[in-house]
matplotlib code that plots the C-alpha trace (Angstrom):
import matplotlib.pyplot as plt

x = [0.0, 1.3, 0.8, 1.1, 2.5, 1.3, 2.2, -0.3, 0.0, 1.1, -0.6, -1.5, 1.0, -1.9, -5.1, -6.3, -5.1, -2.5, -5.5, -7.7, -5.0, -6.4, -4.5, -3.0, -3.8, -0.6, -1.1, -4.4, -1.8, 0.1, -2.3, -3.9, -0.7, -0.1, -3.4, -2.3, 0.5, -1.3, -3.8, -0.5, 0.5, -2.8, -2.6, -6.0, -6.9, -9.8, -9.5, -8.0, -6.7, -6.3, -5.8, -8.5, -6.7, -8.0, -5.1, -4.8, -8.5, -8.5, -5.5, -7.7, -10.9, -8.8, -7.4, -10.2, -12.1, -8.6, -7.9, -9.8, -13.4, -14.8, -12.3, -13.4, -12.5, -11.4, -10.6, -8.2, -7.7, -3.7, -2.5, -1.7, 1.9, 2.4, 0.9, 3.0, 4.2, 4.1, 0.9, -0.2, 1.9, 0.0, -3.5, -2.3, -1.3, -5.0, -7.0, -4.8, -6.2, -9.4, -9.7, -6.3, -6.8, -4.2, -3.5, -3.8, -3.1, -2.6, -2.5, -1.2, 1.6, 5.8, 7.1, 4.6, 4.9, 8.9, 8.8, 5.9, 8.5, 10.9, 8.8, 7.1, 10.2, 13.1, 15.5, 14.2, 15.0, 13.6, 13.0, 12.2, 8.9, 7.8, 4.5, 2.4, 4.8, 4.2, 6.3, 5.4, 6.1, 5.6, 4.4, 4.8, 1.4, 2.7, 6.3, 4.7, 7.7, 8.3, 10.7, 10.7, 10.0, 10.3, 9.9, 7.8, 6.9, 5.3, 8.6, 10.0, 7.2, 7.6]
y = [0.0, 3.6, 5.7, 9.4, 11.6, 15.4, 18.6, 21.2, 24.4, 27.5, 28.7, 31.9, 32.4, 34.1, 32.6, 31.9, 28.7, 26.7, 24.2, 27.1, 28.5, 29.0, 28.1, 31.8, 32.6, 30.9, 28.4, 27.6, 27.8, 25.5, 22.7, 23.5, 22.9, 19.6, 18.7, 19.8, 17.4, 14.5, 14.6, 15.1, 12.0, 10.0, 9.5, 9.9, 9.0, 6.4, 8.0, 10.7, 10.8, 14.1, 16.1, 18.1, 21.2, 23.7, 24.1, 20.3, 20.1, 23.3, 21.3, 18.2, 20.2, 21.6, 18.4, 17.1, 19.7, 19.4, 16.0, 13.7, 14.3, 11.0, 10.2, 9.3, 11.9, 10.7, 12.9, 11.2, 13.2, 11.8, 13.1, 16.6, 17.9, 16.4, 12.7, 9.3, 8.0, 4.6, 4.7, 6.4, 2.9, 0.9, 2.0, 1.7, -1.5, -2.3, -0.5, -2.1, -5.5, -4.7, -2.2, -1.8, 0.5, 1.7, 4.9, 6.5, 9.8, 11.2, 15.4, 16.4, 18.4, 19.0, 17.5, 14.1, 13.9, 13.4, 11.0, 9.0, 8.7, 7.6, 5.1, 3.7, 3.3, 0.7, 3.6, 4.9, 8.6, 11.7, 14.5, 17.8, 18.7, 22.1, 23.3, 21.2, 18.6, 15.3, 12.2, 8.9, 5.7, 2.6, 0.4, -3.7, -4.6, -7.9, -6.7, -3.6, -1.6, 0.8, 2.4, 6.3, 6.6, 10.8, 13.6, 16.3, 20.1, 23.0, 24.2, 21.7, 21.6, 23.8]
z = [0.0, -0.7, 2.6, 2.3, 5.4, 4.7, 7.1, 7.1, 5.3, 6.7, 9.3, 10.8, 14.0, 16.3, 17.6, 21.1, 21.3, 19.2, 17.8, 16.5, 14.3, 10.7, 7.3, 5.6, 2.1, 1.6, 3.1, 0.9, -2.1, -0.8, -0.6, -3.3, -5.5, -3.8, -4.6, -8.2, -8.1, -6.6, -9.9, -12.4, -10.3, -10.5, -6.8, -5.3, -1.4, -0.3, 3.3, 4.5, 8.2, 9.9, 13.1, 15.0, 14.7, 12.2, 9.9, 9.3, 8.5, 6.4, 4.3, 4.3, 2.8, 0.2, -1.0, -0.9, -3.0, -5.4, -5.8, -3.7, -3.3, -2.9, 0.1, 3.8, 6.5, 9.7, 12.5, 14.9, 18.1, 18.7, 15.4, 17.2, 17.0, 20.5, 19.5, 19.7, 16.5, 18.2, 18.8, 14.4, 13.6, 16.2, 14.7, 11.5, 11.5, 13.2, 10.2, 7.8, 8.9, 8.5, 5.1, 3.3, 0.7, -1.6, -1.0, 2.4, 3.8, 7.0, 7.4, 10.7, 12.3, 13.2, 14.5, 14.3, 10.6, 11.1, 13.8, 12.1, 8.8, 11.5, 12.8, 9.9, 7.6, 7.9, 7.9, 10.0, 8.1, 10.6, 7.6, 8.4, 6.4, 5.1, 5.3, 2.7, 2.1, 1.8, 2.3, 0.1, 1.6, 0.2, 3.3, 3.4, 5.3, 6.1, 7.7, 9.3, 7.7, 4.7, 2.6, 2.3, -1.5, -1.3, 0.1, -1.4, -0.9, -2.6, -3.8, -5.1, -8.0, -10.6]

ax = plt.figure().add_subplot(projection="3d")
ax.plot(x, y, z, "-o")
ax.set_aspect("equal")
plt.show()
C-alpha cells in the first residue's frame, strides 16, 4: 500500500489557542498545488486521516475539493503535534487489517509527521517537512515496515 504523510499548510501564528489556528492565504496555495501534483500524479486517497486542529482540517478540505473528493474523512484526536508515533503505527497497523486501501493519507503536524517517517520506515529517516509537504512511503502490510520513497513540498514543484 502507498501511505502518504502530509504537514499542514502555513498557518497563521496568532489565535487563542495553538488548535484554532487557521490556514494563511498561503497556506491555501500550498495545498492546493499539492493537490495539483497528486492529480498530475494519479494519486488519489480512499481515506484521508487528519488532526482536530484547524489548519490540518482546512489542508484536508482543500485536498479534498482538489484532488480527492470522494475520500473518507477521519478525525483522529492523537494526530496533534504532540501525539506518539508509536501509537499512528499501532492503529495503522490495526485499520490495515481490517480495510487496506491503496492509497492513504494522514495530514497532521511538526514534529509528528517526522517522527511518524521515522517510525514507519526501515531507515528509519527523521525529515524535516515544510509546510504542505508530503512524504510517500511505500508500506509492506505484512512486515509492518516501509521504505521512504520521497519527500515532497510545494517548492520543489515547478
Amino acid at each position: 500500500m502507498q501511505l502518504f504523510i502530509m504537514r499542514h499548510g502555513q498557518a497563521s501564528p496568532v489565535a487563542t489557542n495553538d488548535s484554532q489556528r487557521e490556514l494563511t492565504q498561503h497556506g491555501f496555495l500550498e495545498a492546493s498545488k499539492m493537490a495539483k501534483w497528486l492529480n498530475d500524479s494519479a494519486i488519489f486517497f480512499e481515506n484521508i486521516l487528519v488532526s482536530p486542529f484547524v489548519r490540518a482540517q482546512q489542508t484536508a478540505k482543500t485536498l479534498m475539493v482538489d484532488n480527492s473528493a470522494t475520500a473518507k474523512l477521519t478525525t483522529l484526536d492523537f494526530i496533534t503535534p504532540s501525539g506518539n508515533a508509536r501509537q499512528v503505527h499501532d492503529y495503522l497497523d490495526g485499520l490495515f487489517v481490517d480495510e487496506a486501501a491503496d492509497n492513504l493519507l494522514i495530514v497532521s503536524h511538526m514534529p509528528l509527521v517526522s517522527y511518524l517517517v521515522e517510525e514507519l520506515t526501515v531507515d528509519n529517516a527523521c525529515p524535516i517537512f515544510q509546510t504542505a509537504a508530503i512524504a510517500h512511503i511505500d508500506y509492506d502490510i505484512k512486515t509492518m515496515t516501509g521504505q521512504l520513497v520521497q519527500l515532497i513540498s510545494p517548492y520543489d514543484i515547478k
